[in-house]
N, C-alpha and C positions, 0 to 999 in steps of 0.2 A: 504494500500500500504506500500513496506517494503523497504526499502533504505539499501544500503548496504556501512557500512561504510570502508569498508577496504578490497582488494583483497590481494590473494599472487598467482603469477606465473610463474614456475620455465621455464626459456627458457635459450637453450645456441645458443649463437651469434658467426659467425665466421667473421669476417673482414681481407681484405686483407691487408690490414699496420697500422700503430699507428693512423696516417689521422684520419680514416675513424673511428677509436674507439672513439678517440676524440669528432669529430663531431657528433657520436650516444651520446654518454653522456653529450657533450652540448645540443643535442635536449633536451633530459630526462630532464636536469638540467631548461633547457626556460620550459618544462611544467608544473614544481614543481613536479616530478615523484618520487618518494621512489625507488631507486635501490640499490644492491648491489654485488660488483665485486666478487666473489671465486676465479675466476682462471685467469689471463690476459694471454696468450698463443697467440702471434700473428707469 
């Protein structure tokens, strides 16, 4: 059996105000999630 230590998946997120980006990246942040921003466009 093979464990896989590390993914990478490119997705782009729309949000309708600052809110709601926020509280996406607090989720990410409470599950220890690796993200990273390129482009903030709200």
């Amino acid at each position: 059996m093979k464990r896989i230590l590390s993914a990478c998946m490119e997705q782009t997120q729309r949000f309708e105000s600052e809110m709601d980006l926020a509280a996406y990246l607090k989720k990410l942040e409470r599950k220890r999630t690796a993200y990273k921003v390129v482009s903030q466009q709200v």
